[in-house]
C-alpha atoms as a printed R data frame, in Angstrom:
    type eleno elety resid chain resno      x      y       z
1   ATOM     1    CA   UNK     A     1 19.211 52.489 102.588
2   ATOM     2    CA   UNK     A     2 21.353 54.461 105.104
3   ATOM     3    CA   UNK     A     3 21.907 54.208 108.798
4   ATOM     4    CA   UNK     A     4 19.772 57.060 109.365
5   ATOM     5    CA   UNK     A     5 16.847 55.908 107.953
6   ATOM     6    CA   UNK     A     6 16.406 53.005 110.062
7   ATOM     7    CA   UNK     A     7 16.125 55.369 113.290
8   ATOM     8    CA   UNK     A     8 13.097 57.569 111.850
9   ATOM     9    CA   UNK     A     9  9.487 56.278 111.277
10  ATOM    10    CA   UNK     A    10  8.490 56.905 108.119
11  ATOM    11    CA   UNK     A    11  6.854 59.909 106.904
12  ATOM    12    CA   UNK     A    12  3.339 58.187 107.037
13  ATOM    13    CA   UNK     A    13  4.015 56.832 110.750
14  ATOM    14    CA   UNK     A    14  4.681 60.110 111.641
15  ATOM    15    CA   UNK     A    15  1.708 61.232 109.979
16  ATOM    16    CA   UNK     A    16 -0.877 58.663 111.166
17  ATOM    17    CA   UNK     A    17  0.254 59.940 114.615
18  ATOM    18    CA   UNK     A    18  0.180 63.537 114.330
19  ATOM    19    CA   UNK     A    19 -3.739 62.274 113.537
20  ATOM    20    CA   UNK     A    20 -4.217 60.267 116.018
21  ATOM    21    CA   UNK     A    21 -2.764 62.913 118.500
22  ATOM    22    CA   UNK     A    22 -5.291 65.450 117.210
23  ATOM    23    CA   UNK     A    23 -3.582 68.834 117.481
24  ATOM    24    CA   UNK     A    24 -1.264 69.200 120.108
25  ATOM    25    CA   UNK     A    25 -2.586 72.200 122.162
26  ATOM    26    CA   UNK     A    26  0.789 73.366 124.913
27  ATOM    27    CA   UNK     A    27 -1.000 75.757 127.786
28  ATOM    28    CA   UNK     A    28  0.257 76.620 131.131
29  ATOM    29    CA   UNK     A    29 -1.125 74.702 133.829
30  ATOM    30    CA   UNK     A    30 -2.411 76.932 136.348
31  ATOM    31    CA   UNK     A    31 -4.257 74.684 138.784
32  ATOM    32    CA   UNK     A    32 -1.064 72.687 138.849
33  ATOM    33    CA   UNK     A    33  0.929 75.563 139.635
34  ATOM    34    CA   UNK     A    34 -1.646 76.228 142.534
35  ATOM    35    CA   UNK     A    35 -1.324 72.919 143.965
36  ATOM    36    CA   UNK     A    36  2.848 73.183 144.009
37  ATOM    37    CA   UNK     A    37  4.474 73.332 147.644
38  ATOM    38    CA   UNK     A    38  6.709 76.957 147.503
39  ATOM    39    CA   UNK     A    39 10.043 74.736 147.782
40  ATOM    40    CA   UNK     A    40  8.311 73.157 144.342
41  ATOM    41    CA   UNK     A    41  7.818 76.915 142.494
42  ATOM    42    CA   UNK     A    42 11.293 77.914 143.555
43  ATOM    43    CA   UNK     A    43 12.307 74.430 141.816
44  ATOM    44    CA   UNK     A    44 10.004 74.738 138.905
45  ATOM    45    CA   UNK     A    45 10.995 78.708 138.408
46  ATOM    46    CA   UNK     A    46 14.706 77.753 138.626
47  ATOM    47    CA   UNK     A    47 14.049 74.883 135.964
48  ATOM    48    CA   UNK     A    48 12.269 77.471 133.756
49  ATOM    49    CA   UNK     A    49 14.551 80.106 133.909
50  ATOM    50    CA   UNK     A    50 17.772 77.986 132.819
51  ATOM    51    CA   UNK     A    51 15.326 76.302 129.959
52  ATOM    52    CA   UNK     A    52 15.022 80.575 128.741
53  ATOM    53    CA   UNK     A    53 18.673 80.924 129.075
54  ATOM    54    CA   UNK     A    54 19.034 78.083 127.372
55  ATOM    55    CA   UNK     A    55 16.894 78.599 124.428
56  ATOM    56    CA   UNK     A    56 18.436 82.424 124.165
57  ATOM    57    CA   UNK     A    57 21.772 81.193 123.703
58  ATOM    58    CA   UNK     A    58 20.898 78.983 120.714
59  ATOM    59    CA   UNK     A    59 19.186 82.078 119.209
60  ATOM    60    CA   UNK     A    60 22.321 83.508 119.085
61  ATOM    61    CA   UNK     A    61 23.627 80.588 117.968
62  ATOM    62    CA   UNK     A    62 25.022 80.599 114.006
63  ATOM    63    CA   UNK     A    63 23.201 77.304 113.617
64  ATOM    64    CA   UNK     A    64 19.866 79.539 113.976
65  ATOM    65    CA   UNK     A    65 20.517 82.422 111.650
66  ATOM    66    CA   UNK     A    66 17.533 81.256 109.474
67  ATOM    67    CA   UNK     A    67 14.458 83.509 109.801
68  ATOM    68    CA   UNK     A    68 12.067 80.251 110.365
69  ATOM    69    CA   UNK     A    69 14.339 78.430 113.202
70  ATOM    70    CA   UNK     A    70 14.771 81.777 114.908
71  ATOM    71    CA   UNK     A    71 10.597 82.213 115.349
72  ATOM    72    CA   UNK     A    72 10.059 78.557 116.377
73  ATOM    73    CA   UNK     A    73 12.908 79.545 118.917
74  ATOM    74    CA   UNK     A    74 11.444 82.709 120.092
75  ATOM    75    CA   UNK     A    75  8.010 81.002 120.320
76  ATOM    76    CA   UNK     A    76  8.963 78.733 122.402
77  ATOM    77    CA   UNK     A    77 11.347 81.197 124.665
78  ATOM    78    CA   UNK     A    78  8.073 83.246 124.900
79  ATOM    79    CA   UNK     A    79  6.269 80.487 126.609
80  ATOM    80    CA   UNK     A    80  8.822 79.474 128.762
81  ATOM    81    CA   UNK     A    81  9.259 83.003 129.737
82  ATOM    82    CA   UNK     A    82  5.229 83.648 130.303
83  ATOM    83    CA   UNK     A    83  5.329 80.030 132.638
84  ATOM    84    CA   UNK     A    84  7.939 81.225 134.606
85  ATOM    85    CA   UNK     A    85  6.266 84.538 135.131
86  ATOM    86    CA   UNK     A    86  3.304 82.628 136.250
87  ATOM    87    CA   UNK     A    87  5.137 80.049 138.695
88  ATOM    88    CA   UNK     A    88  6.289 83.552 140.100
89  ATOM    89    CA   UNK     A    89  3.035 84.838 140.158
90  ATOM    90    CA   UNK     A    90  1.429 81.971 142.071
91  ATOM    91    CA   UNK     A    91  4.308 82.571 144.488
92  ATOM    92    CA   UNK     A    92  3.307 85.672 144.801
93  ATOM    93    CA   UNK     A    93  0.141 84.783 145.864
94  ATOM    94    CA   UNK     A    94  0.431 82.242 148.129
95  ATOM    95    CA   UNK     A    95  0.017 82.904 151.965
96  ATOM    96    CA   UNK     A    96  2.008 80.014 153.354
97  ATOM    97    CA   UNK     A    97  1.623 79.582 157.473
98  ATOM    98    CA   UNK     A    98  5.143 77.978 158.058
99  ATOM    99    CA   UNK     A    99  8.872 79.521 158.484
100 ATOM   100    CA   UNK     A   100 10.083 76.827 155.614
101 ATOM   101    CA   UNK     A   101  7.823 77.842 153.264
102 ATOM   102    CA   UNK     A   102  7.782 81.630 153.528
103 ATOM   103    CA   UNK     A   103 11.671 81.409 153.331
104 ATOM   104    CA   UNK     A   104 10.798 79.100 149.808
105 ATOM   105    CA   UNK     A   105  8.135 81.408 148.901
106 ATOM   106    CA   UNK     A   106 10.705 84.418 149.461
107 ATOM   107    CA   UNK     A   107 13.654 82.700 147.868
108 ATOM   108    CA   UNK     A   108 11.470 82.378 144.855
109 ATOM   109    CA   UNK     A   109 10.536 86.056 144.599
110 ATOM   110    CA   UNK     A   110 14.077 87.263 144.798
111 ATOM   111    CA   UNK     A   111 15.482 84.766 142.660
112 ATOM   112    CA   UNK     A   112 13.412 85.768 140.009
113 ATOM   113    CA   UNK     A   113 13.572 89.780 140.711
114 ATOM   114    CA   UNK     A   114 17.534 89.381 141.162
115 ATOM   115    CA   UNK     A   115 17.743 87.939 137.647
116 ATOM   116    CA   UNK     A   116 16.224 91.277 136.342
117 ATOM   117    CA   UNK     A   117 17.146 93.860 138.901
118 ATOM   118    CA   UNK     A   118 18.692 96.714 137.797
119 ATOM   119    CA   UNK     A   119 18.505 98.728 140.417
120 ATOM   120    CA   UNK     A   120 20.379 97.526 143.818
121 ATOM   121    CA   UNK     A   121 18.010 99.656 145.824
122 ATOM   122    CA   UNK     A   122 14.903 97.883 145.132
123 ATOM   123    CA   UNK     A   123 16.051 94.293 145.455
124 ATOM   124    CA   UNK     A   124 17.298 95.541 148.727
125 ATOM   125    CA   UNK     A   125 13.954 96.455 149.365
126 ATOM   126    CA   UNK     A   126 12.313 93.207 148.557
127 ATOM   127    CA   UNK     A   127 15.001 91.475 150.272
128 ATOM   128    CA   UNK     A   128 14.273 93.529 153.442
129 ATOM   129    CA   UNK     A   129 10.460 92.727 153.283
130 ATOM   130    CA   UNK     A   130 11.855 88.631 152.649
131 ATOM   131    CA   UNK     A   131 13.749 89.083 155.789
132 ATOM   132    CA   UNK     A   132 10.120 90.719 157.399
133 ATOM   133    CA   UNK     A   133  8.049 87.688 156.430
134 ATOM   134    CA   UNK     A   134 10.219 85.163 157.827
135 ATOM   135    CA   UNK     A   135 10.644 86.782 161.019
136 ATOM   136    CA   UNK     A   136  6.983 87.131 161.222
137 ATOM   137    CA   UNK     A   137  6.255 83.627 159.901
138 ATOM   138    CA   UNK     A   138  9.002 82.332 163.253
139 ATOM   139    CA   UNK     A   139  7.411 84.757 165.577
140 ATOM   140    CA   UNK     A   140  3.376 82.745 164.643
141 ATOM   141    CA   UNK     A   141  5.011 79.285 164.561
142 ATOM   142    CA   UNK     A   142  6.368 80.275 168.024
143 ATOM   143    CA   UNK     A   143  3.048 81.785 170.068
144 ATOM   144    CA   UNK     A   144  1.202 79.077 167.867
145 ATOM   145    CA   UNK     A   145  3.430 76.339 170.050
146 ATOM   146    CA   UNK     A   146  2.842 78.348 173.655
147 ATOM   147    CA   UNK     A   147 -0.718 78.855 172.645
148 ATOM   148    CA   UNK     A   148 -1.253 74.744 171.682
149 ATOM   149    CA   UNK     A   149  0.913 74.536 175.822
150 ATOM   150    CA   UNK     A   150 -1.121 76.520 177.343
151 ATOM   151    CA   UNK     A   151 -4.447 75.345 176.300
């Protein structure tokens, strides 16, 4: 008996798990995405983008030349991809009422369009209509403060 063996289960541990597990269904969690804070997407997209960079530069890798490594790769760098798209989208959506989080909202929007852009002009664009929002989000938290005064 080698070293190695003693550090993995044997063949029918691992199996009586596996059927105990049942099949192990991976899905994005969109409620949970719903219920993140905007500082928590721009964390969670930043998290998922260097976990897609990550898995691209192993396909590259010699150590994945292999036809069947290469697809669970790509499999997996597809649904990393499609949950970061979706972390973005539920940024997208969100209408958040304070200066912080429209500047986390924002930050999450460009991050994600600056890692694609290929043309200058539009992420100008979308960083001019960032700038917009926060402005806008400063200018209600202000008359939201003299209105709460006045009253």
């Amino acid at each position: 008996m080698d070293a190695y063996s003693k550090l993995t289960p044997e063949p029918e541990i691992i199996a009586k798990r596996i059927e105990q597990l049942g099949r192990v269904q991976v899905g994005i969690k969109l409620d949970a995405l719903r219920k993140c804070t905007p500082r928590e997407l721009n964390h969670l997209r930043d998290a998922l983008h260097t976990i897609t960079d990550v898995i691209c530069a192993q396909l590259w890798s010699p150590h994945f030349q292999d036809e069947a490594g290469q697809n669970v790769l790509a499999s997996l760098n597809e649904f990393m991809c499609a949950y970061e798209d979706m972390a973005i989208w539920v940024a997208k959506e969100t209408k958040p009422a304070t200066k912080q989080d429209v500047q986390w909202r924002c930050w999450t929007i460009l991050s994600a369009e600056a890692s694609y852009a290929e043309d200058l002009a539009r992420l100008s664009a979308i960083a001019a209509q960032a700038v917009c929002e926060e402005n806008d989000a400063a200018f209600d938290t202000r008359h939201a403060a003299k209105l709460a005064v006045q009253s």
